[in-house]
C-alpha positions as CSV (number, residue, x, y, z in Angstrom):
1,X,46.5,1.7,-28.0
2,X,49.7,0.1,-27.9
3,X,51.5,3.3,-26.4
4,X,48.5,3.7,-23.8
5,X,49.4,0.0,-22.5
6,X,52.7,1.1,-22.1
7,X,52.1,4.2,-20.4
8,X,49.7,2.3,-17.7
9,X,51.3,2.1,-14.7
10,X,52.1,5.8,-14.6
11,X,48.5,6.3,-15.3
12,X,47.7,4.3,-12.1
13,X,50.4,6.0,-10.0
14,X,48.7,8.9,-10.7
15,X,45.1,7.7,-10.3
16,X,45.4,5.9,-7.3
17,X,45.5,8.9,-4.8
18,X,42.2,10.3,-6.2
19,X,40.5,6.7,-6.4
20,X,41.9,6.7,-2.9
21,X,40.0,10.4,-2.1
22,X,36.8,9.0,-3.4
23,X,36.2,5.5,-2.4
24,X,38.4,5.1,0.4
25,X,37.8,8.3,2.4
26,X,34.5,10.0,0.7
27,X,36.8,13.3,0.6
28,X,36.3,15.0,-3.1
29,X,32.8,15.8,-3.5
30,X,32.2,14.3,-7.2
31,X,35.3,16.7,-8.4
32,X,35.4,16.9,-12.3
33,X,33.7,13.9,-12.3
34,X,30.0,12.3,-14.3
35,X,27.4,11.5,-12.1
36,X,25.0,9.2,-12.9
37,X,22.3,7.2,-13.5
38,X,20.5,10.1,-12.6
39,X,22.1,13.4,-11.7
40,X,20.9,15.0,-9.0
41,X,18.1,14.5,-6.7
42,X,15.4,11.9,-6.7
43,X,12.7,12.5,-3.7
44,X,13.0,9.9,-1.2
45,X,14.5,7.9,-3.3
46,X,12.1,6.2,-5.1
47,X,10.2,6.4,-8.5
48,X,7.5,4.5,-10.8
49,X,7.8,3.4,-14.2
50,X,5.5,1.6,-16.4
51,X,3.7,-0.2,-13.2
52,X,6.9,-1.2,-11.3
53,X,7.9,0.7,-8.2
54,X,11.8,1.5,-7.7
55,X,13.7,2.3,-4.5
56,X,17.2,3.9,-4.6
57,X,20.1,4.1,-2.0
58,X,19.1,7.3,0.7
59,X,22.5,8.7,0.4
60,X,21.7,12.5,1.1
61,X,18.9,11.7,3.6
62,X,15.9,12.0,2.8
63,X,16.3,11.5,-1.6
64,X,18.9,9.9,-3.1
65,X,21.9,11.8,-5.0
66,X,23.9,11.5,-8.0
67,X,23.0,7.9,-8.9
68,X,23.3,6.5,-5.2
69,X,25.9,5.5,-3.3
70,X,28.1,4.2,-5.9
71,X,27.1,6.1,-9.0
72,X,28.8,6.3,-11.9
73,X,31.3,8.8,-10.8
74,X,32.8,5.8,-8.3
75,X,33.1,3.4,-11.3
76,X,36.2,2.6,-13.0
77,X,35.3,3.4,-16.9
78,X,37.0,1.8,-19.6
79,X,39.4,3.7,-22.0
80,X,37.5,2.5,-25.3
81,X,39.2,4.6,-27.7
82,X,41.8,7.7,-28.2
83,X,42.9,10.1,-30.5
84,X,45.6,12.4,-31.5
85,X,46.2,15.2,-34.1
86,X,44.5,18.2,-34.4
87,X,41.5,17.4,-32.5
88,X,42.7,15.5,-29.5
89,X,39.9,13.3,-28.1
90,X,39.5,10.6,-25.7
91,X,36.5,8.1,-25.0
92,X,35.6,6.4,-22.0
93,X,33.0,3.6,-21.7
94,X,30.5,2.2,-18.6
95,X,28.0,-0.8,-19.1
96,X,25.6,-0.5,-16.1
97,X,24.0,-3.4,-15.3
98,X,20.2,-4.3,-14.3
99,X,19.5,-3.2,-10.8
100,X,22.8,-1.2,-10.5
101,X,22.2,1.0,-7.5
102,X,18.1,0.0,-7.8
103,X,17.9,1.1,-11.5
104,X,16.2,-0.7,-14.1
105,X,17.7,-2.2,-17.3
106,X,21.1,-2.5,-18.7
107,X,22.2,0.3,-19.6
108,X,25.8,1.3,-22.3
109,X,27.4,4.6,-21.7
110,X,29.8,6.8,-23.3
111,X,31.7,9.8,-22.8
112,X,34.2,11.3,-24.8
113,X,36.1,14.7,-24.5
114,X,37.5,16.4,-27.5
115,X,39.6,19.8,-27.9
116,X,38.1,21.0,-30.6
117,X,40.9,24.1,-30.4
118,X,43.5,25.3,-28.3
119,X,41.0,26.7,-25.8
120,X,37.9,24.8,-26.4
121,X,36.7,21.4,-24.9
122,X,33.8,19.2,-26.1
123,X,32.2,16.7,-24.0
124,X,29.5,14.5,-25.6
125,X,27.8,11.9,-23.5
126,X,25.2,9.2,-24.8
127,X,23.5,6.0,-23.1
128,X,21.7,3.0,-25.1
129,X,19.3,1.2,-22.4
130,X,19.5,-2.9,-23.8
131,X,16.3,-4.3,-22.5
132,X,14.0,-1.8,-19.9
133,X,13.0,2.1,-20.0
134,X,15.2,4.1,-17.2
135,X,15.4,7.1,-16.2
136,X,19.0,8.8,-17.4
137,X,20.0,12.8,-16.9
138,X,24.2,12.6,-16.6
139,X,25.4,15.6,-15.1
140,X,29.6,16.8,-15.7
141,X,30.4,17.8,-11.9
142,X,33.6,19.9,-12.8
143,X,34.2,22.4,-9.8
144,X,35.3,25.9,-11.6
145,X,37.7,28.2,-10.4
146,X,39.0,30.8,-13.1
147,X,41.4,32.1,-10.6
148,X,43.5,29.0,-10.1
149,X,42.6,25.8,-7.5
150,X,44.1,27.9,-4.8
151,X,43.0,31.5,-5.4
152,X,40.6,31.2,-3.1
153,X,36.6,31.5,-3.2
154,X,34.6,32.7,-6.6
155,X,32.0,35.3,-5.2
156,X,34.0,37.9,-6.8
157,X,33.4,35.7,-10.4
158,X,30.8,37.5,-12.5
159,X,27.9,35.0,-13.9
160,X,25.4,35.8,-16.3
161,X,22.9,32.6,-17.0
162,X,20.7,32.3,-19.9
163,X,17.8,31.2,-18.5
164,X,14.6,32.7,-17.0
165,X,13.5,30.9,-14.8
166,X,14.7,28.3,-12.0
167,X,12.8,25.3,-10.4
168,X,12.4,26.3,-6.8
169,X,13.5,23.6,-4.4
170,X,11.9,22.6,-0.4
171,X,14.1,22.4,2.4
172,X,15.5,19.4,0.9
173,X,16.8,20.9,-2.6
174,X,14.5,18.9,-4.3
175,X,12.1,20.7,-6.7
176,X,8.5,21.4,-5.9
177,X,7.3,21.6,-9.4
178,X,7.1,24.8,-10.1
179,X,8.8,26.7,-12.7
180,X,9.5,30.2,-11.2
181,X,10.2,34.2,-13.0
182,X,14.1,34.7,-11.5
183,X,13.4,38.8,-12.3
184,X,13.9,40.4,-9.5
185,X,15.0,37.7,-7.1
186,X,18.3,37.1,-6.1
187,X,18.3,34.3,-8.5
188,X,18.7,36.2,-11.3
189,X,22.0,35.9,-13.4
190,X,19.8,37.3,-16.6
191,X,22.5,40.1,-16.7
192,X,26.2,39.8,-15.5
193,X,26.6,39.8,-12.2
194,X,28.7,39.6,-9.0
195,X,27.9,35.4,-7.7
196,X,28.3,37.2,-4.1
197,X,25.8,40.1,-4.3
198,X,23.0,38.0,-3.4
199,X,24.2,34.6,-2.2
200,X,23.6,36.0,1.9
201,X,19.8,35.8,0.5
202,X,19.6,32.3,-0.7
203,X,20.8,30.7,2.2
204,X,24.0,28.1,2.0
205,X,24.4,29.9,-1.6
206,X,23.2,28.9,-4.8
207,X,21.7,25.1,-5.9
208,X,19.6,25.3,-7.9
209,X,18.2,24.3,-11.3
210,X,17.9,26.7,-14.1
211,X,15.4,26.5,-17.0
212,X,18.3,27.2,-20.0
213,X,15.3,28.8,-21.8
214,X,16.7,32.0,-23.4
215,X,19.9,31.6,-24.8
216,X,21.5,31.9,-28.3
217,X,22.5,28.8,-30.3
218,X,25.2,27.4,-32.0
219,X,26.0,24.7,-33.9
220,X,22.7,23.6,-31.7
221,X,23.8,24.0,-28.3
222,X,22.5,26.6,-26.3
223,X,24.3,29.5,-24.7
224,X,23.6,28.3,-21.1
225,X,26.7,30.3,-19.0
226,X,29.1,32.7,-18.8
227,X,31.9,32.7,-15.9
228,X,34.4,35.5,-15.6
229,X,37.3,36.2,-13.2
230,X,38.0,39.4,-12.5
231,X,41.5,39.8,-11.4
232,X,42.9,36.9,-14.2
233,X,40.7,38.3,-16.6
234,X,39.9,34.5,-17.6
235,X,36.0,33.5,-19.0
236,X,34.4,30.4,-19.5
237,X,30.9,29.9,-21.9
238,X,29.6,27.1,-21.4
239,X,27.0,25.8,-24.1
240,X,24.9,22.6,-24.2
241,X,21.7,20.6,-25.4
242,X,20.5,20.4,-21.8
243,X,17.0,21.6,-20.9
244,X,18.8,22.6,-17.3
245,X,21.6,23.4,-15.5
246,X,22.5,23.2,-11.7
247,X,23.9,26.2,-10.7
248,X,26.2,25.6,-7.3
249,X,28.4,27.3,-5.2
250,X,30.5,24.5,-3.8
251,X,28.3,25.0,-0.1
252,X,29.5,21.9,1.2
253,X,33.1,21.7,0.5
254,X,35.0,22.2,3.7
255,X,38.5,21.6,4.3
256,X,39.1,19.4,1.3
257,X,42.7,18.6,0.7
258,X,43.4,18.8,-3.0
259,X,46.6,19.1,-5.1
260,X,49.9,20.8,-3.8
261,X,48.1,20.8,-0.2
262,X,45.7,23.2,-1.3
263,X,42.6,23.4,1.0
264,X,39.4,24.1,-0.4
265,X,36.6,25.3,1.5
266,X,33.0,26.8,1.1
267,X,32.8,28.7,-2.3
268,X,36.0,27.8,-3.8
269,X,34.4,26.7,-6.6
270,X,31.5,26.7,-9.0
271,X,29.4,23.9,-10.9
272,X,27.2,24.0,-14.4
273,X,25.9,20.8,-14.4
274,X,23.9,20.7,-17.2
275,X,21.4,18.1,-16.6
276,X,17.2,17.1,-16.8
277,X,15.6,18.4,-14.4
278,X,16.0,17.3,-10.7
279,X,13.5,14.9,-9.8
280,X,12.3,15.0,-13.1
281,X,10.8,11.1,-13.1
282,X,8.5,12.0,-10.2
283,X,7.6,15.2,-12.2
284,X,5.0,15.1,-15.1
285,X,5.0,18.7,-15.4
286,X,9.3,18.4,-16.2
287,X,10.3,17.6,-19.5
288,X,11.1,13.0,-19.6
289,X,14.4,11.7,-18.3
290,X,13.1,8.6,-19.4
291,X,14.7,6.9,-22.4
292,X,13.1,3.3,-23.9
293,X,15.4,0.8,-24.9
294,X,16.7,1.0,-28.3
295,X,16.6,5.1,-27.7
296,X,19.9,6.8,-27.5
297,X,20.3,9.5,-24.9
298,X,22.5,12.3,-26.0
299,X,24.2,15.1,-23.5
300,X,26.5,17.7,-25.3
301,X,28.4,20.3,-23.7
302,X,31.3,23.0,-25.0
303,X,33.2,24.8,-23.1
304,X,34.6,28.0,-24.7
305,X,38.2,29.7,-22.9
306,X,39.1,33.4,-23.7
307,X,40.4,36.4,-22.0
308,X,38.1,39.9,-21.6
């Protein structure tokens, strides 16, 4: 750790202008960072657990979003532990306290990232509630662009999604309950295909949860996606232990300054955020987000690089 002290203020000079994007002028939409308490939405903000009524910050009017208005991707996380040699790895810790952002319970979270090979990275994410059952679904909010960050949008990407079926959302993305067939809908990513064929016909473009429900496994993560580039020839697989993942087409980013002076705009990226379900703790019909203290909650994700 003694060489990571060292190397601090450099880490800081580096930081600062993104901490500066984020908490100072609200500008990077939750780029590459974990979302928290709850990813996603929670209708009107509000939820019951075991006889006690919650409400949460309504920062995307009418729900609340990605853990409120300062989730977990606005926190500072501690550097708990690193590691070098083959298998590079880094872990970051977060203690949320009781009542953080209307939550319930303390609650201890870590992430770390490990390359497991040259073009393979590993996230695993757990969270030990201390003292109340809460809800918990983190969410990795990476914005993918195989192209490069300034190749412009990704509707000529190919995407094939292992999943069946999506959770149809109202006018306010949240889910209605339902779990929904994506053959022959424009939803369906069963088979390769262009993101851009049928985006016109799902409005803004694609946000939506799907059910990862038919993929292969291994090492017991499911095959959830598959992302390829056409013109760089670059592919991404994503795999996880998630029972969903938010498929989005970056519909809100617009005019978003980013590194060199690139702007990005609508499209210019794509999210898998594998997740629970959206609105999952006002859902009896969705598989729990709620974990009971002494419970561990555990998030695994891989992401496989390679060239086709």
């Amino acid at each position: 750790m003694e060489a990571c002290k060292s190397k601090f203020p450099i880490w800081v000079a580096l930081f600062s202008p993104y901490l500066s994007q984020i908490k100072m002028k609200g500008l990077a939409p939750y780029f590459g960072s974990i979302v928290g308490r709850v990813a996603n939405r929670i209708k009107d903000g509000k939820f019951s657990l075991n006889g006690v009524d919650y409400t949460l910050p309504i920062n995307k009017p009418p729900n609340s979003l990605h853990g409120g208005h300062k989730g977990f991707d606005k926190a500072v996380w501690e550097v708990a532990e690193h590691k070098e040699g083959e298998h590079p790895s880094v872990s970051f810790k977060y203690h949320s306290r009781d009542g953080e952002e209307g939550y319930p319970g303390d609650l201890s979270v870590t992430a770390t990232y490990t390359l497991t090979s040259k073009t393979t990275l590993r996230l695993d994410m757990e969270a030990v509630p201390a003292n109340k059952a809460t809800p918990v679904s983190l969410a990795q909010h990476t914005y993918w662009n195989l192209g490069g960050h300034n190749s412009g949008d990704i509707l000529n990407n190919t995407a094939q999604i292992w999943a069946n079926h999506i959770t149809p959302v109202d006018q306010y993305t949240v889910p209605t309950g339902e779990i929904m067939p994506v053959k022959g809908t424009p939803f369906d990513f069963t088979s390769e295909k262009q993101i851009g064929r049928d985006i016109q016909q799902v409005g803004l473009g694609y946000d939506h949860n799907y059910v990862l429900d038919c993929g292969d496994e291994k090492d017991g993560l499911k095959h959830a996606a598959k992302i390829k580039d056409p013109k760089s020839s670059r592919v991404l697989d994503l795999w996880t232990n998630a029972p969903g993942m938010q498929f989005y087409t970056a519909n809100y980013v617009n005019g978003v300054v980013g590194k060199g002076g690139a702007v990005y705009n609508k499209h210019a990226g794509v999210c898998l955020e594998t997740q629970g379900f959206p609105n999952a703790i006002n859902t009896p019909n969705f598989p729990s987000v709620v974990v009971q203290p002494g419970d561990k909650y555990i998030h695994n994700m891989v992401y496989e690089f390679s060239v086709e």
